[in-house]
C-alpha positions in Angstrom: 178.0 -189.0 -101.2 180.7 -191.6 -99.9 179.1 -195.4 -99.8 177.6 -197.0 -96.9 178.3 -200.3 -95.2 175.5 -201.8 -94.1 174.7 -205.7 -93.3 171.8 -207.4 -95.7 169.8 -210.2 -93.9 167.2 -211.8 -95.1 165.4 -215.4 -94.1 168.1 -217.1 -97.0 171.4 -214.8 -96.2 173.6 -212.8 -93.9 176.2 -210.4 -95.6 178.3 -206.7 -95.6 177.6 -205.0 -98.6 178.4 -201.0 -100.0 174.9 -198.7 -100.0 175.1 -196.1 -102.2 172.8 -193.1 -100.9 171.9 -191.9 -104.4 169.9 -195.4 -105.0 166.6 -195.1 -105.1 164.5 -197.0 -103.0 163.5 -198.9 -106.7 167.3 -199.5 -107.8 167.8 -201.0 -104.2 165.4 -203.7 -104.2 166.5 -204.6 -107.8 170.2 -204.9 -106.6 169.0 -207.0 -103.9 167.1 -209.4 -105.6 170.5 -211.5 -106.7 171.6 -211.3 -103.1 168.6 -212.3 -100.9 166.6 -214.6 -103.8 163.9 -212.8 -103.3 161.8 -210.9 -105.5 161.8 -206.8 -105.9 157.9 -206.6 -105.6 157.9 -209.5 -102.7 160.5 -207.4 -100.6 159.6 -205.6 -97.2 162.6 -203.6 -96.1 163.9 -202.4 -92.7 166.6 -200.1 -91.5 168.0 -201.5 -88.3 170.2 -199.2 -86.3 171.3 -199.0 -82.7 168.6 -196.3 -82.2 165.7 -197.8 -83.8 163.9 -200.9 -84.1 163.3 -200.5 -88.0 162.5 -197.5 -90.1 160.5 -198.9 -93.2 162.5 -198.2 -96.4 158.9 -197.4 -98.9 157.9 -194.6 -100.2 154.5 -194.8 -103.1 156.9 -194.0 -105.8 159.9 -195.9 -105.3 161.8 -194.5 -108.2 161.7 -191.4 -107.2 163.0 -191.5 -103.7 166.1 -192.0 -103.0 167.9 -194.0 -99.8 169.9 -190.4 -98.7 166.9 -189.5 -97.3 167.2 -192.4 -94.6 169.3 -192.3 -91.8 171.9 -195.0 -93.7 174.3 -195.7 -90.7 177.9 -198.1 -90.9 177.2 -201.3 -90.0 173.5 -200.7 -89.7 171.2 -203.9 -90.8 169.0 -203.7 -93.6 166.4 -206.4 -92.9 164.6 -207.7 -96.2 161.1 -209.5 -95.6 160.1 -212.1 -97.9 156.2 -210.8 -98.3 155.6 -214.7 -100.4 153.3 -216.9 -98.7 155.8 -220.2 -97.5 154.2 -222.0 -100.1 155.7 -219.9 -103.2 159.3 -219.1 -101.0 162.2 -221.2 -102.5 163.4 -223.6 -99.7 167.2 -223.8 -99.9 168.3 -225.7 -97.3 166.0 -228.8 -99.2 168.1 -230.7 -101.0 165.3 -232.7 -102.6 165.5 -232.6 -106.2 169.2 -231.9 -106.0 171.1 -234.5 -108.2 173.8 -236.3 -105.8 177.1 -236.2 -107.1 179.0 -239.8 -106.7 182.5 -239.8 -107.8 182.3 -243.6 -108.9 184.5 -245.9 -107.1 187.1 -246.2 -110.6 187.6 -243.5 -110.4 188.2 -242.7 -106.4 190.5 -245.2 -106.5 192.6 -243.7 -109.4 192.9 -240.4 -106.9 196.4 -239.4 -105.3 195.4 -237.3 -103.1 192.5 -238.8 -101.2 192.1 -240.8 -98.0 192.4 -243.9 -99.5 195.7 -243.2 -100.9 197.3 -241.9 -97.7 196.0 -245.8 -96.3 197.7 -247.0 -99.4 200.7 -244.8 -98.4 201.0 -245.8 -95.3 200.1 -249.2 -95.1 196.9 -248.5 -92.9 193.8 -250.8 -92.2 193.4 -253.8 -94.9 196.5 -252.5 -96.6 198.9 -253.0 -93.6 200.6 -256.2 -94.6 200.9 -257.9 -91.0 197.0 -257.1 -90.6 195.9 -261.0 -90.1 198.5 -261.2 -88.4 197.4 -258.1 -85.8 193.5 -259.3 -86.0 194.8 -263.2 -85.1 197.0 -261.9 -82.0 194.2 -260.2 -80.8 191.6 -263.7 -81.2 194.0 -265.3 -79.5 194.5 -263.3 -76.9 190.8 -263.2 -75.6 191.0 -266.6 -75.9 193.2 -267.2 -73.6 191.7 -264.9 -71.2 188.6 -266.9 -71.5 190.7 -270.0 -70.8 192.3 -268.4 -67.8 189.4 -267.1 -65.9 187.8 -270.7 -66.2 185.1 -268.9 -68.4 182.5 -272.2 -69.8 178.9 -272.4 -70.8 177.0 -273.0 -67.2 179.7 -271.7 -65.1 178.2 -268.8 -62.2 179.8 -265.4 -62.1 179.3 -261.7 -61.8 180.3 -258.7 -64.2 182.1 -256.3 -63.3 183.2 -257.3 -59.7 179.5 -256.0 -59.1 178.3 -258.5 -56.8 174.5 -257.5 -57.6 175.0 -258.4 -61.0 175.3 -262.2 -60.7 174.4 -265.0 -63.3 175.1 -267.7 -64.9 177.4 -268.1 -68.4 175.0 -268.8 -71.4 177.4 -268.8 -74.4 181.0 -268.3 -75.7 182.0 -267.2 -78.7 181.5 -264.8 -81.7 178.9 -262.3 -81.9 178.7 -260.6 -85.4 175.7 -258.3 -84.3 178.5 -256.8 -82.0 181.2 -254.7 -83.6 185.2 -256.2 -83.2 186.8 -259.2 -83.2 186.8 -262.3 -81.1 185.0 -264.1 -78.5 182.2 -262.4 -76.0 180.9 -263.9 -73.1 177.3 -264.3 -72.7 175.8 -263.9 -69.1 171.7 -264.8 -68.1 171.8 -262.4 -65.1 169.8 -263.4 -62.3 167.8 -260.2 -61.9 166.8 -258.3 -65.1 169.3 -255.4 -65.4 170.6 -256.4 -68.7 170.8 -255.4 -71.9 168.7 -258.4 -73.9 167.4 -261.7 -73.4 169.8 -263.3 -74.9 169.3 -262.6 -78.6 171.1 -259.8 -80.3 169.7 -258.1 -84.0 167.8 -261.1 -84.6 169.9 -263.8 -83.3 169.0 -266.0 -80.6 172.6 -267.0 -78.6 170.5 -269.2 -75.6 167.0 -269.4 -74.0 163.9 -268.1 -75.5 162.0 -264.7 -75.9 161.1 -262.7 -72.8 160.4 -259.2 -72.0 162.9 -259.6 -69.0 166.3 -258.1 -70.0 169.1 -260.5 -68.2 171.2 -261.0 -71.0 174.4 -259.4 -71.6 177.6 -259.6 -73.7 180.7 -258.8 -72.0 184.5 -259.3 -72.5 186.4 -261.8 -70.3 188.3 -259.4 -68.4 184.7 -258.1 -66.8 183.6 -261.6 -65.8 184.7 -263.4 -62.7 183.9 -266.9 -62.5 183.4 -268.6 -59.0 181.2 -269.4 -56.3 178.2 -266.9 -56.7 174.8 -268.3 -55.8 171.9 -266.4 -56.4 171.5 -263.8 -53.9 168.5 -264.7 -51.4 166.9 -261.3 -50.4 164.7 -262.7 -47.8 167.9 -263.6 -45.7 168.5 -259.7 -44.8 164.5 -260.1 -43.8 165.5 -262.7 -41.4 167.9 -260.5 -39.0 166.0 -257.4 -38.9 
């Protein structure tokens, strides 16, 4: 009698293997033991087809009968039940315990055909030869957006061209809590709809701790400097 193709799933894997009817149900469970991980006197197997829900594959002497007198179907799943309590399963998705491999740094760099090498290649990142050259333009360049907008410490604004978000600038200048280069602009909003209170990771830029968030850290382009008093909501009162 030809093979069979049938899929094995258990709790620890999913794959096609070749049945062979004349197995017994005995010789079965021992060739599935390598595949699943899971014992043959912990296994609880199930014939899945497309007309039944699962016909137990057991029989009280296992050696003696044999999987032709299933109804072995292509394709058909044959479910295997770990029967283990979860304490005694193997868990193989933990990788606790499992030595981590480090290729040491030497070593890495000795490589020709990693990442680092195509950077090397191609003069990329910190081995691009005009890099402080790239990183200066850019420092420069905010700068002179700050200088154009009239940005300075104590100078009223709004972000965004939001005119709700209005407040007063607080501090100019590097922020190394904030990824890239060059100067931010530090704004003590009048309401609290910011993002801080005017410390960042630690660092205190201007004013002291409060539970009111109406600092931010913008870029020049989003600041507008000019004549933008705090806004008076009682006036709107006034003309109902």
């Amino acid at each position: 009698m030809a093979d069979v193709p049938l899929y094995v799933v258990s709790d620890y894997s999913s794959s096609e293997r070749r049945i062979t009817p004349s197995w017994s149900i005995a010789q079965l469970k021992t060739k599935l033991e390598p595949i699943t991980g899971i014992p043959p006197s912990c296994q609880h197997i199930f014939l899945k087809t497309s007309s039944n829900d699962g016909i137990p594959i057991e029989a009280s002497d296992e050696e003696a009968v044999y999987l032709q007198s299933f109804p072995l179907a292509p394709y058909a799943e044959l479910q295997v039940v770990d029967t283990r309590p979860a304490s005694a399963r193997p868990n193989f998705t933990s990788a606790v315990g499992v030595e981590k491999f480090e290729l040491p740094e030497e070593e890495y760099e000795k490589k020709t055909d990693s990442v680092l090498a195509w950077k090397k290649a191609q003069k990329l990142g910190r081995f691009d030869p005009n890099a402080p050259t790239h990183e200066q333009a850019k420092i420069d360049a905010i700068a002179k957006e700050i200088g154009a907008r009239g940005i300075a410490v104590g100078k009223r604004c709004r972000v965004g061209g939001d005119d709700t978000r209005r407040g007063e600038v607080k501090y100019v200048g590097g922020v190394k809590e904030i990824p890239g280069i060059g100067a931010w602009v530090g704004i003590q909003l009048d309401e609290p709809v910011g993002k801080n209170d005017g410390s960042v990771g630690g660092t205190r830029y201007w004013g002291e701790e409060s539970e009111l968030k109406r600092g931010v850290f913008v870029r020049a382009e989003r600041v507008e400097v000019g004549d933008f008093p705090v806004l008076d909501d009682l006036e709107d009162m006034e003309e109902i």
